[in-house]
Every structure is written in C-alpha cells, then in structure tokens.
PARO-771099 format. One line per 10 residues: number of its first residue (from 0); for each residue z, y, x of C-alpha. Coordinates in steps of 0.05 Angstrom, whole numbers. Layout:
BEGIN
NUM) Z:Y:X; ...
! end
This chain:
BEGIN
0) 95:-492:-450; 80:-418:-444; 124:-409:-408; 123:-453:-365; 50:-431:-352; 68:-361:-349; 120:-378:-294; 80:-416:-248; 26:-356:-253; 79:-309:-232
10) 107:-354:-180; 31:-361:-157; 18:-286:-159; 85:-266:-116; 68:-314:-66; -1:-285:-50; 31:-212:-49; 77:-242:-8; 31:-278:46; -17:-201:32
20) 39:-157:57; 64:-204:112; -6:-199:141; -9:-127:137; 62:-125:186; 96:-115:121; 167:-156:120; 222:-155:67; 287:-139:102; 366:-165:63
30) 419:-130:90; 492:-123:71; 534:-61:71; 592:-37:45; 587:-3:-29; 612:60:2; 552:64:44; 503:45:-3; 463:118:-21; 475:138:64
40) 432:74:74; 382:82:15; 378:153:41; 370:125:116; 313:73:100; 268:107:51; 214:136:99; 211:63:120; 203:38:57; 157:92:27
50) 115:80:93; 107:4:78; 93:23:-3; 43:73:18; 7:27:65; 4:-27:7; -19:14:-38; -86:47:7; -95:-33:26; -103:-62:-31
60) -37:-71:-67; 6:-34:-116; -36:24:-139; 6:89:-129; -24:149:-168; -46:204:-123; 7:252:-132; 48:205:-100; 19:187:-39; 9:266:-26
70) 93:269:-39; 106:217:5; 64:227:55; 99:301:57; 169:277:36; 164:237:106; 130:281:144; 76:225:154; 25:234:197; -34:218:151
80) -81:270:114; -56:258:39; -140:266:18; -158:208:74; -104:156:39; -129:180:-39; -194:164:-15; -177:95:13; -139:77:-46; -193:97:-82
90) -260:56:-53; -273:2:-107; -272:56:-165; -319:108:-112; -364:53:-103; -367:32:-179; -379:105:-196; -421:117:-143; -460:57:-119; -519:86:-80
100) -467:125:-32; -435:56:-17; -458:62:60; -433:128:62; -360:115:25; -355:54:70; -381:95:134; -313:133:112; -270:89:104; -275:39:163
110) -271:120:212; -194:132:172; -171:58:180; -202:67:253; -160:137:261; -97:112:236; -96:52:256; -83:9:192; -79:-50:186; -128:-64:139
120) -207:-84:134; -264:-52:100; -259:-117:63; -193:-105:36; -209:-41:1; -261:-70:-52
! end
C-alpha cells in the first residue's frame, strides 16, 4: 500500500519535471556508442549537459549550490555572469528574506532573463 502510494507520487513528480524541462527547450537525448568511446563522449557532451542542468537549476528545478554554478559556468566557458545565475536561483529565498525589496529583486530578475535570453518567467523563479 505504501508503496504503491509512494510510487505513483514519484511517477507523478517525474512527469511534471518532465513536461517543466521540455518547456524550458530541455530534451533527454539516448544514444548508443561503443564502450570504447564511452568517456570521449561523456567528455564531448558535458558542456551540453552542464548547460541544460544549469538552466534548470536558475528556473526553478534542481537546486545547484552556488559554487557550482560559478564552476560550471567557468568549466564551459559560459557566457553568463556566475553572480547574475546565484541570484536567479536564489529569488524565492531573497524575497522571503527580504520582502519589502520584492519590486526591486524582481526589477532584477526579469533585466538577466531579458539579457540572456532564458527561457524562463518571473513566475518561474518564486
């Protein structure tokens, strides 16, 4: 039984991340290659897939501490400001912290997903 619950939750919870990252451009890509090729293509598609962690994490999805974003931002030679995605990932605990500079942090936030690009909404940071 509590299982069973616990499954469906999960099932319930993937599928929203799911249909989240798909509508941020975000698409799961299965490949196969030869084992003897395996760490050349790990090595060849990590900016690509540090990108798409990255941009889930500043719109809402997986939180990635902030040393992290700086490395791979850097790693990747990204061309983001490291402090502009800490912020974004950031919003919800700035305004809980902060709330009479809400105008201001959200004045912020909508000029770096304006800058870069993102594809995200002011909504999708709170």
């Amino acid at each position: 039984m509590v299982d069973d619950i616990r499954r469906t939750e999960m099932k319930t919870y993937q599928a929203r991340r799911s249909a989240d990252r798909r509508a941020r451009g975000l698409i799961p890509r299965t490949v196969w290659i030869r084992s003897e090729d395996e760490e050349a293509f790990r090595q060849a598609v990590a900016r690509f897939a540090d990108h798409a962690r990255l941009l889930e994490a500043v719109t809402g999805g997986v939180h990635l501490p902030a040393i992290e974003i700086t490395e791979i931002i850097r790693r990747h030679a990204l061309p983001y400001d490291p402090e502009d995605f800490i912020f974004l990932s950031r919003v919800a605990e700035a305004i809980a912290l902060h709330p009479l500079e809400s105008t201001r942090i959200e004045r912020r936030a909508r000029a770096i997903i304006d800058r870069y690009a993102l594809p995200a909404t002011w909504e999708d940071l709170q």
